[in-house]
C-alpha positions as CSV (number, residue, x, y, z in Angstrom):
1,X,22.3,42.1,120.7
2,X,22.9,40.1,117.7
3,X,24.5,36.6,117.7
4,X,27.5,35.6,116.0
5,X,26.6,33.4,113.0
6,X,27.4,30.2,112.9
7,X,30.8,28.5,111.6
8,X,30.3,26.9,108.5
9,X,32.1,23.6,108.9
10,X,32.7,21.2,105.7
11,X,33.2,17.4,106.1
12,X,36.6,16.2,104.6
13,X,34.1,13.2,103.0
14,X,32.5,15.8,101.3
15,X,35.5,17.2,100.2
16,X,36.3,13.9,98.6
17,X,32.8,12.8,97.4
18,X,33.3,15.2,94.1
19,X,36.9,14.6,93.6
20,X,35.9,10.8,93.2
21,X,33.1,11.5,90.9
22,X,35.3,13.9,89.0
23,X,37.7,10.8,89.0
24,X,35.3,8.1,87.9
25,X,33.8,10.6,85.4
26,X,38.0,11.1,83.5
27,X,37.8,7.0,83.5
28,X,34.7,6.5,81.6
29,X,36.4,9.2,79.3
30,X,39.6,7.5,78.9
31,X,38.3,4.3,78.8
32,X,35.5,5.5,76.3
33,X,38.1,6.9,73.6
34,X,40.5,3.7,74.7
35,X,37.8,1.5,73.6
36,X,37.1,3.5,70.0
37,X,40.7,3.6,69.4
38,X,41.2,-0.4,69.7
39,X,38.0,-0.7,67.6
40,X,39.0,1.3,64.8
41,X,42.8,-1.1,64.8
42,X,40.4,-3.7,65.3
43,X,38.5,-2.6,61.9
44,X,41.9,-1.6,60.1
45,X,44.1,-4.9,61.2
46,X,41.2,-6.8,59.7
47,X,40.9,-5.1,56.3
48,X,44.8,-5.0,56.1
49,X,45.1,-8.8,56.9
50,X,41.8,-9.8,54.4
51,X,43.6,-8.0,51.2
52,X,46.7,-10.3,52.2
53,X,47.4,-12.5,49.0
54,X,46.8,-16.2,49.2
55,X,44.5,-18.6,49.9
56,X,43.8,-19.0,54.1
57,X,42.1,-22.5,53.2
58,X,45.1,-23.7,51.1
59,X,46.9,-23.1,53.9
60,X,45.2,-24.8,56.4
61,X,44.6,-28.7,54.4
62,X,47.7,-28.1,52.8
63,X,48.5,-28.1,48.4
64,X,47.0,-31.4,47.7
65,X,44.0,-30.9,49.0
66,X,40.7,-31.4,47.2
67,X,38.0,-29.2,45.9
68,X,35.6,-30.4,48.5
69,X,37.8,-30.6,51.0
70,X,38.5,-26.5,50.4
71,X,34.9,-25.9,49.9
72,X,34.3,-27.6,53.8
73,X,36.9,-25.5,55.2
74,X,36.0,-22.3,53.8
75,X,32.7,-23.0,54.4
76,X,33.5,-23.5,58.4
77,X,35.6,-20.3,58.5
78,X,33.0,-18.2,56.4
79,X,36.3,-17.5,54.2
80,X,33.4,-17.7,50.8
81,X,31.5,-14.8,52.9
82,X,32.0,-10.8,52.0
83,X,34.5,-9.1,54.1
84,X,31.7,-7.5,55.8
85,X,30.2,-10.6,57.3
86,X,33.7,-12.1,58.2
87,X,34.3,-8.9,60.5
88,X,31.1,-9.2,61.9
89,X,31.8,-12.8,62.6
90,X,35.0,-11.8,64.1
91,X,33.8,-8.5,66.4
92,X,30.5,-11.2,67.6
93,X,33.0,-13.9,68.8
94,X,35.6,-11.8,70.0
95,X,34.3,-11.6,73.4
96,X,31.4,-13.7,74.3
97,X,29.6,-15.1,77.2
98,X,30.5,-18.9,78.3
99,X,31.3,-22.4,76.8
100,X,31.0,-21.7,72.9
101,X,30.0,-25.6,72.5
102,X,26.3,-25.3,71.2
103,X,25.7,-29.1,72.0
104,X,25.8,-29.4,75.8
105,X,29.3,-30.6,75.7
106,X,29.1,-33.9,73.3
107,X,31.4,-31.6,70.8
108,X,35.2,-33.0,71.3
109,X,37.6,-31.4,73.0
110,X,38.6,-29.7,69.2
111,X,35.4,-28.4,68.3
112,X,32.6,-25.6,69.3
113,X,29.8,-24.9,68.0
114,X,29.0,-26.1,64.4
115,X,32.3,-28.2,64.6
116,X,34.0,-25.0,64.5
117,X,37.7,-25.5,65.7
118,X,38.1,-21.6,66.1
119,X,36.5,-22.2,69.6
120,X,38.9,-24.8,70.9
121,X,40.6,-22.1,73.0
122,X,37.6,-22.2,75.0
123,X,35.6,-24.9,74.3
124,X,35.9,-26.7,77.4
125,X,36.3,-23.8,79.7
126,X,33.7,-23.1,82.3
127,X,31.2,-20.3,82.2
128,X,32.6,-16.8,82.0
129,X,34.2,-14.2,80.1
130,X,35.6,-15.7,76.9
131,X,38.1,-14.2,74.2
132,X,38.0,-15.7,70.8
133,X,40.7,-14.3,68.4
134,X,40.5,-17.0,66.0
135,X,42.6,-19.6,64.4
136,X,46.0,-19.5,63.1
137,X,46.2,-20.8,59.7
138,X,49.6,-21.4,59.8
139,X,50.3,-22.9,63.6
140,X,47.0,-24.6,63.7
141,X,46.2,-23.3,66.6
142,X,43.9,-20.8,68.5
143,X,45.3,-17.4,68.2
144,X,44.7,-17.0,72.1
145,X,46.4,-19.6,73.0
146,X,49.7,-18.7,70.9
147,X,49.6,-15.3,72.4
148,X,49.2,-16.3,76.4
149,X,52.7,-18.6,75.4
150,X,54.1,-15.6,74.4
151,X,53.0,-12.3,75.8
152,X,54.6,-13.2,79.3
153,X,58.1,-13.3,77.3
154,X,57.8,-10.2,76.0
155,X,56.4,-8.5,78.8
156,X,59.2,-9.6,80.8
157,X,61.8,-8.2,77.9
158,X,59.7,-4.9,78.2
159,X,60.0,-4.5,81.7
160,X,63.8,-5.4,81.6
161,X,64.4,-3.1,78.9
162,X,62.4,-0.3,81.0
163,X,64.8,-0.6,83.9
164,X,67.5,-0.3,81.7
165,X,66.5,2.7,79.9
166,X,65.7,4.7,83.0
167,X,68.7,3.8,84.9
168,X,71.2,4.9,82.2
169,X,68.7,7.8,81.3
170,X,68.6,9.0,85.1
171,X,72.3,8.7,85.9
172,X,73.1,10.7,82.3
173,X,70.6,13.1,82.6
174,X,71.5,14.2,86.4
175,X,75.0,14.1,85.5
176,X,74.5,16.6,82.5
177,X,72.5,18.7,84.4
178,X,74.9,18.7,87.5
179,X,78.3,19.0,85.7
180,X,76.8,21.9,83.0
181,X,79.5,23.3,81.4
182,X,81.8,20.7,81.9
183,X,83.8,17.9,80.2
184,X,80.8,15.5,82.0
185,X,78.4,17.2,80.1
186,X,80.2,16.6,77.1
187,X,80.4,13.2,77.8
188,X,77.2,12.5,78.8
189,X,75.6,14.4,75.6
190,X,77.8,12.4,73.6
191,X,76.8,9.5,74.9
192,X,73.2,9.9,74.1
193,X,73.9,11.0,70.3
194,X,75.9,8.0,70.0
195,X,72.9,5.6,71.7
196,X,70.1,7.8,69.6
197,X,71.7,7.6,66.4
198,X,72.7,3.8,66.4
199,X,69.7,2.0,65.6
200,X,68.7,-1.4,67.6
201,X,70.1,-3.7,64.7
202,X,73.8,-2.5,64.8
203,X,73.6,-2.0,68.6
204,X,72.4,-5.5,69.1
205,X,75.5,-7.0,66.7
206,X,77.9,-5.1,68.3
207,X,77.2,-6.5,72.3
208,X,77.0,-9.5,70.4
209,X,80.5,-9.2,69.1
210,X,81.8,-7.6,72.5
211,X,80.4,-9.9,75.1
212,X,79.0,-12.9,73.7
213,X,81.8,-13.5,71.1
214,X,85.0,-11.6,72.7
215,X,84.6,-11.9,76.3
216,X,82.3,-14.8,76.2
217,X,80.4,-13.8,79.0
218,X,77.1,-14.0,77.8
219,X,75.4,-16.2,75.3
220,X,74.5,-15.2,71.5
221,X,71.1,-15.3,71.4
222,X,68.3,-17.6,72.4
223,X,65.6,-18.0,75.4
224,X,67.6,-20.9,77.6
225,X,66.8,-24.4,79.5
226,X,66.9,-23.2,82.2
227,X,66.4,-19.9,85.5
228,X,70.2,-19.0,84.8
229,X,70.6,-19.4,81.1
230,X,67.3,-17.6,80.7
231,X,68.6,-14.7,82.8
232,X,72.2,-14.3,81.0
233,X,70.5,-14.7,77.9
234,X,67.7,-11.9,79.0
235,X,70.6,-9.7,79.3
236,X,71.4,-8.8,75.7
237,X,68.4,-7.4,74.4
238,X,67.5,-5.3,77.5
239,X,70.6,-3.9,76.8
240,X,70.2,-3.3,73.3
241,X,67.0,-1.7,74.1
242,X,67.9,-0.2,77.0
243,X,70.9,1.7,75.2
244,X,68.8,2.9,72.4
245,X,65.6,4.3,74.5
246,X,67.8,5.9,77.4
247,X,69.3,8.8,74.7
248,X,65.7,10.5,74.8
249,X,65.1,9.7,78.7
250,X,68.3,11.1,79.3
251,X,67.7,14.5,77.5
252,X,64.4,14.6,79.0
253,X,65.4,14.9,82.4
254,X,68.3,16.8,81.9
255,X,66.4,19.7,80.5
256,X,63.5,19.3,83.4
257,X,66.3,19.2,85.6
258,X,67.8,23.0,84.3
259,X,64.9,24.8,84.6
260,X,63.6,23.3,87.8
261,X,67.2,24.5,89.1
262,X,66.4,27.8,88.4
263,X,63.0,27.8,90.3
264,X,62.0,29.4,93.9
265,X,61.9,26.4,95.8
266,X,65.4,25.2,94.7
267,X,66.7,28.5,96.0
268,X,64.9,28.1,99.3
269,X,65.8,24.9,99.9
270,X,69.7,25.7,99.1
271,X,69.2,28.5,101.7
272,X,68.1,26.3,104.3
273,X,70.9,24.4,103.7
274,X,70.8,21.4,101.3
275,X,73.7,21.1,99.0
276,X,73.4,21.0,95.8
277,X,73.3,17.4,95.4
278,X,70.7,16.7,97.5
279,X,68.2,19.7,95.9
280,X,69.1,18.5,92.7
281,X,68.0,14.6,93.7
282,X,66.0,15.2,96.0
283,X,63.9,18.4,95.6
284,X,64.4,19.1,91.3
285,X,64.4,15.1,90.3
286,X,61.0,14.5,92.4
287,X,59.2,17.3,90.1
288,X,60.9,16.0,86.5
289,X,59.1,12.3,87.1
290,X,56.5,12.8,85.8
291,X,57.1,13.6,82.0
292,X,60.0,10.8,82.4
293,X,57.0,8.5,83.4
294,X,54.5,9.4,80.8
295,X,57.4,8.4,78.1
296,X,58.3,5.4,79.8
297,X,54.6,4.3,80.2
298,X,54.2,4.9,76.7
299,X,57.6,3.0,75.8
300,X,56.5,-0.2,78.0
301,X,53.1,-0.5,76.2
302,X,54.9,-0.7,72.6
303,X,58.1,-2.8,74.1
304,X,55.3,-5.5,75.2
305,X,53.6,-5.6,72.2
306,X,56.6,-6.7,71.0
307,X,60.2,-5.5,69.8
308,X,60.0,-6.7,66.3
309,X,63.9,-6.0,65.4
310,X,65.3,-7.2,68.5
311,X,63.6,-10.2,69.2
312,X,64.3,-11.7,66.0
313,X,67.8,-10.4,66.5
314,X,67.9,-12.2,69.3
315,X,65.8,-15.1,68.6
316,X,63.5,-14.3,71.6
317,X,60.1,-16.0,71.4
318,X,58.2,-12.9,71.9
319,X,54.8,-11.4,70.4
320,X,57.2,-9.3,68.2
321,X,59.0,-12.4,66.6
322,X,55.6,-14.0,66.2
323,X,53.9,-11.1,64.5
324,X,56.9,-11.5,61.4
325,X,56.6,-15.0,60.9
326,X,52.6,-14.1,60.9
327,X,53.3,-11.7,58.3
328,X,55.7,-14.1,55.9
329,X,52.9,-16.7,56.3
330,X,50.3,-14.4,55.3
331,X,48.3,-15.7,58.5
332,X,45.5,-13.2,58.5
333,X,44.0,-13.9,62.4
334,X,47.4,-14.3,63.6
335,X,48.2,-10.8,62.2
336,X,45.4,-9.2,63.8
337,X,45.4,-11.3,66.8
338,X,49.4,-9.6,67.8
339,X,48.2,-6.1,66.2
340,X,45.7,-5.9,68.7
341,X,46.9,-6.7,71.9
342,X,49.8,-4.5,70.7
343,X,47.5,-1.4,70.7
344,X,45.9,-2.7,73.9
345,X,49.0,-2.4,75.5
346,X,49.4,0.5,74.2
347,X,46.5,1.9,75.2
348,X,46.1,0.2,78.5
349,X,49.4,1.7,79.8
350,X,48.4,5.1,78.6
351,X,45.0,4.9,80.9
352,X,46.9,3.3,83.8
353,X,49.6,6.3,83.6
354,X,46.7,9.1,82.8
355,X,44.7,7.7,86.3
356,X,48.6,7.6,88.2
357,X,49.0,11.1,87.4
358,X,45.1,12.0,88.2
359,X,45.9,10.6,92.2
360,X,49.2,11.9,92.4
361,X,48.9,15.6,90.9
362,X,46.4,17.7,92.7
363,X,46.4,20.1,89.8
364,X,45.1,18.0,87.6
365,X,42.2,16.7,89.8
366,X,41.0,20.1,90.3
367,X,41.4,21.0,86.3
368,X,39.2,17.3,85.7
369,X,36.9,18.9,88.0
């Protein structure tokens, strides 16, 4: 008499065990081509900002300087080097390993290592991971240090402007999609032609004229003294951000919305009884996320690397703001200082949103797999 064989029983760790090495393994990808991408800005930001006309060391001792007082500075900054040694300079420094003063600390709080003030951003700070961008010829001042006074601003208008955007892109997109056929359609489709064909700088004018100047409810422009008047004045250019970036969210999930209406599981659930309301929200709006949430991921990292047009506009004191006036004063590490944290954003967000979808799609762990 023969025995039954024996169950084959599989441990749920081992079930995990490969999806987290197939996990890990899309992560080293990502973060592989994330860090050839920033490199190659890196590379192009530099060259761009180096064939900049004018003289860097004019502009840092000023027009009546001396010859030998030009000769010292470009000296310290390697600006009499080949290009190719100044980017090498630049890529060496950019991230390196503790205190940058070569003297044990007798260097002043202004100066690293060969009297360098490009280090004074971390000159005195204690052993770790330090990032060196350089020195602003223009502000005198370490391009780190500008951009930790004014990423946080524009981070904060990004996520504002987010919010924004996907509130008036949800509520016209569901409405489209639940009204087809209708005079709410209409509406709603006219609404995001009209927000998609004004562009931010007649937008902006216009709540200007409307609220600020009209109604006087909000102010013009500006960052304010204080919590309040920096919230009112916040207001403004999420809006005009807002308005312009919801016409494509909008459209988006209207469209995911029409066909996902059409699908099996919308019928079933309408059988069981769920109006159609609540298998539209509910059941349809859960599975047309996710494209909405790869644009606005994509949307957030250029929005924090800085809304050029609207933060001038608005006189915001943001990267984007910065990065113009870096551009009028030809300041070359200035210019590549905001071009690359505005593709890290970029590219950061796009990782973070590409490992979000990995854990919350179980198709797409089994297809990294």
């Amino acid at each position: 008499m023969s025995t039954p064989p024996a169950r084959r029983t599989t441990s749920p760790r081992a079930g995990r065990a490969p999806a987290m090495g197939a996990a890990l393994a899309h992560l080293l990808r990502r973060l592989g081509w994330a860090a050839i991408l920033i490199a190659g800005v890196t590379a192009v930001s530099f060259g761009i900002a180096y064939l900049l006309p004018g003289d860097p060391a004019r502009m840092l001792v000023g027009p009546q300087a001396s010859a030998a007082d030009l000769d010292r500075v470009r000296a310290i900054y390697a600006l009499d080097r080949p290009v190719h040694v100044q980017f090498a300079r630049f890529v060496g420094r950019l991230v390196h390993l503790g205190p940058t003063r070569g003297d044990g600390g007798a260097a002043g709080p202004h100066e690293g290592a060969r009297g360098d003030p490009e280090h004074r951003s971390c000159a005195a700070g204690p052993l770790g991971v330090h990032l060196d961008l350089g020195y602003s010829f223009h502000y005198r001042k370490p391009v780190v240090d500008l951009l930790e006074a004014k990423v946080p601003r524009s981070v904060e208008l990004a996520l504002a402007a987010l919010l924004v955007q996907l509130a008036l892109g949800l509520a016209l997109g569901i409405v489209a999609a639940a009204r087809r056929g209708t005079a709410w359609e209409d509406a709603a489709l006219g609404a995001t032609l009209l927000g998609a064909s004004a562009p931010t700088f007649v937008i902006g004018p216009a709540l200007q004229y409307v609220l600020a100047y009209k109604l006087r409810l909000l102010p013009y422009d500006g960052y304010g003294a204080t919590a309040a008047d920096h919230l009112r004045s916040l207001i403004l250019p999420a809006l005009t951000l807002g308005i312009f970036g919801s016409a494509l969210y909008a459209r988006i999930v209207r469209e995911e919305l029409r066909t996902l209406l059409r699908q099996d599981f919308i019928r079933t659930a309408r059988a069981k009884g769920a109006s159609r309301l609540r298998a539209l929200v509910v059941h349809a709006l859960r599975n047309a996320l996710l494209p909405l949430a790869t644009l606005a991921a994509l949307d957030f990292g250029a929005l924090a690397g800085g809304a050029i047009v609207t933060e001038k506009l608005f006189r915001w004191p943001g990267v984007g703001s910065m990065a113009v006036e870096a551009l009028q004063n030809r300041d070359g590490p200035l210019i590549v200082g905001t071009v690359l944290f505005a593709a890290a954003a970029i590219v950061l967000a796009t990782v973070a949103l590409d490992l979000a979808a990995l854990a919350l799609d179980p198709r797409l762990r089994s297809r990294s797999r």
